[in-house]
N, C-alpha and C positions, 0 to 999 in steps of 0.2 A: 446524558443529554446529547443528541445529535446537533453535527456543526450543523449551519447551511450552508453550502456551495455553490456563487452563482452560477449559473447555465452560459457557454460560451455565448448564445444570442443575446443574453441580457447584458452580459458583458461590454459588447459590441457595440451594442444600443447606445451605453452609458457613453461609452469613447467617441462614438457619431455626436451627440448633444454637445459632449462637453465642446470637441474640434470644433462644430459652428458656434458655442460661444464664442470663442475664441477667435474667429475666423471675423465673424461681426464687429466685436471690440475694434479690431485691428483696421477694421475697414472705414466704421468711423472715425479712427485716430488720422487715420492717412489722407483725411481730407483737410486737415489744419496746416497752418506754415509754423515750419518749425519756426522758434523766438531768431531773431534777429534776420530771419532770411527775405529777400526781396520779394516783394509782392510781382504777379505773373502783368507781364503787359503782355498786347495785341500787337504780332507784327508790324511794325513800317511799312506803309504804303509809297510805291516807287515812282515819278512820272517820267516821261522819256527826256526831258530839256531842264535843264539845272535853272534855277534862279540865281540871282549874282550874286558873288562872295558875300558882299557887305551886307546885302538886305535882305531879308527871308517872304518869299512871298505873302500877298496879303491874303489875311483870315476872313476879307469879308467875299473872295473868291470863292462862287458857290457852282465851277465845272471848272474841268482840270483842262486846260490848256496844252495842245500841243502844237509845235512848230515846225510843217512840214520840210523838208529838203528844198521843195519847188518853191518855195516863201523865198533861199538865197538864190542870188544872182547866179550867173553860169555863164563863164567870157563865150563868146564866137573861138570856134577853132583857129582862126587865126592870129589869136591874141594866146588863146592858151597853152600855156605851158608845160604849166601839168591839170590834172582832173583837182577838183577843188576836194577838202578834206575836212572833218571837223573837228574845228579848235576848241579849249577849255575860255569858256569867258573870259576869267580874269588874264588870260594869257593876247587874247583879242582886242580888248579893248585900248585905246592909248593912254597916257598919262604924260601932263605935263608937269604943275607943276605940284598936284597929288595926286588923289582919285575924282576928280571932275566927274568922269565918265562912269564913275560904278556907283554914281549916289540916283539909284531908281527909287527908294523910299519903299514903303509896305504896299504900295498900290501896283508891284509888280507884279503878275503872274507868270509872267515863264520868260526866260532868255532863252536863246539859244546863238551859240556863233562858228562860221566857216572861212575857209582861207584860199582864195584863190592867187595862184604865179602867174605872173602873165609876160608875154615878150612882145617885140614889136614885131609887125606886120610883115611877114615875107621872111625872115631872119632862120639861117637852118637851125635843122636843131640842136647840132654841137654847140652853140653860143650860150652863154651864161643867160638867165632872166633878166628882164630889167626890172622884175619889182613884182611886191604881192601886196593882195588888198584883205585885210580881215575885216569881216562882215561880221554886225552883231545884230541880236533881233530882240526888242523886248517889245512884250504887250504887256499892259495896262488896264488898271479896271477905273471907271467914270475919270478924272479930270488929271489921272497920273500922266499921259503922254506929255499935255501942254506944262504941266509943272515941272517936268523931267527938264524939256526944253528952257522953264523958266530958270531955273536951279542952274542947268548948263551955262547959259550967257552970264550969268551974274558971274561964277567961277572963272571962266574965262576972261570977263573983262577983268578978275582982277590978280591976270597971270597974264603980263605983257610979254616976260620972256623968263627964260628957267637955263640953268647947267643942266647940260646931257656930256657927258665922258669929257668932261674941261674945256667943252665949247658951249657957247653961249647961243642959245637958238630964242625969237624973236617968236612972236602968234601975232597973227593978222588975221581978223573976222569980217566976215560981211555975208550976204543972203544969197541964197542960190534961187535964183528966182524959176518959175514957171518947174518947180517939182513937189510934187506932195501937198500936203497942207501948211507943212513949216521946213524951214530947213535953216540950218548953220554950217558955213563953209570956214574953216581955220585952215591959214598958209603958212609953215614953218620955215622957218629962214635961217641957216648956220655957216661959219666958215666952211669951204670946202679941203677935204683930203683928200693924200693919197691912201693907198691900199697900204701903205707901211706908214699911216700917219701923220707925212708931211702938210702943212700947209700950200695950198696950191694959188693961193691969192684968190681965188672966184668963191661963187656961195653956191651951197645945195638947196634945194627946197623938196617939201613933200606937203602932201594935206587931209587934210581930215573933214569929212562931211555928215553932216546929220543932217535925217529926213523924218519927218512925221507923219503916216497916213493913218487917218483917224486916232485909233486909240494904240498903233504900233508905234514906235521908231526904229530907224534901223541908221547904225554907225559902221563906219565905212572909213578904214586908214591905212594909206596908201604911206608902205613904205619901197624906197629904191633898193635897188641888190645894193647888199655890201656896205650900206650908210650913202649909196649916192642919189641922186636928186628921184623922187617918181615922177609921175607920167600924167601931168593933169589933163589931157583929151583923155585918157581911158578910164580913167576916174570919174569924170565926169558921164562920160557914158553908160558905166557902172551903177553908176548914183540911179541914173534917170530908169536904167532898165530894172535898178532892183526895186525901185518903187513901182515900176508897173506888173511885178513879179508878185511884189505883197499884197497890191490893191486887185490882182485877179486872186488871189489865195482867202482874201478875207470877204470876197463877196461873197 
């Protein structure tokens, strides 16, 4: 009896079939996750202006918000110091006697905040500043602005005064009339020092203002070089011009 011997083609043939079983098996297997391992998510989506520490913007925000540069204030060259810079929120905003000022709620949609130094008028430039303002900006979706503001004044009124470095500083509120739609002006009061700490008999002061145009607010706190007193005409000049800074950006 003769063997049969396949033919090197037929051979071939078989080894081609079997490799694409093989090759298919495999292809379907490698579409499963393996057992325990994490299911694939879709990259994070980025927008250029962080929302504040505390609160996560709100989910009923349906366009991403962004806060241009020209939205903050920009001293006169005679006032500045140096060119303004931007700051992390939580690093911006004040705090007296907690987070007052970072409770925006879920109706924020975007902060953003800037730092401007400024000196006095005419002063060369070798001279130390007399003080910087950080500027904060948030917008709001429907009735977040005026609740921000509401939420503000209640806090406040029930923080007459706080420890700051084993001095005792006082808050004093009242309206800043004829800016924006709303506003709140806080004047802080503390013994004064020296630069090595002494008691000098006198007090410092500095202050903090909030403005509301429509559905923004923008916070504004004005501290002196060094712990000593700021500069309430340039502050208030601040105020007025950054509010007409936002109100030309949001038309």
């Amino acid at each position: 009896m003769s063997r049969y011997t396949p033919r090197p083609m037929a051979r071939t043939r078989r080894a081609l079939a079997l490799l694409g079983t093989i090759a298919l098996v495999a292809a379907c297997t490698a579409t499963e996750d393996p057992p325990g391992s994490a299911p694939a998510t879709t990259a994070p989506t980025t927008t250029s202006v962080s929302a504040p520490p505390t609160d996560p913007p709100s989910p009923s925000a349906t366009a991403q918000v962004t806060i241009p540069t020209s939205a903050f204030v920009e001293l006169p060259a005679e006032l500045r110091k140096s060119p303004r810079r931007t700051t992390p929120v939580e690093e911006a905003l004040p705090k007296l006697c907690g987070n007052e000022f970072g409770t925006g709620g879920r109706q924020v949609t975007a902060s953003a905040a800037m730092t401007v130094t400024y000196q006095k008028a005419g002063e060369p430039s070798s001279n130390v500043p007399q003080g910087m303002i950080h500027q904060t900006i948030f917008t709001f979706d429907g009735d977040g602005a005026s609740d921000y503001l509401g939420r503000l004044r209640t806090a406040v009124q029930a923080c007459p005064s706080y420890d700051q470095s084993g001095n005792r500083v006082t808050v004093k509120s009242q309206a800043l009339p004829s800016v924006g739609d709303d506003t709140l002006l806080l004047t802080r009061t503390w013994p004064e020092t020296s630069l090595n700490g002494e008691r000098t008999g006198g007090t410092a002061t500095s202050q903090i203002a909030v403005a509301r145009v429509d559905t923004v607010v923008t916070v504004f706190d004005d501290q002196g070089w060094e712990g000593t007193s700021g500069n309430p005409a340039i502050l208030d000049r601040v105020v007025r011009d950054g509010v007409r800074a936002i109100d030309a950006w949001r038309r």
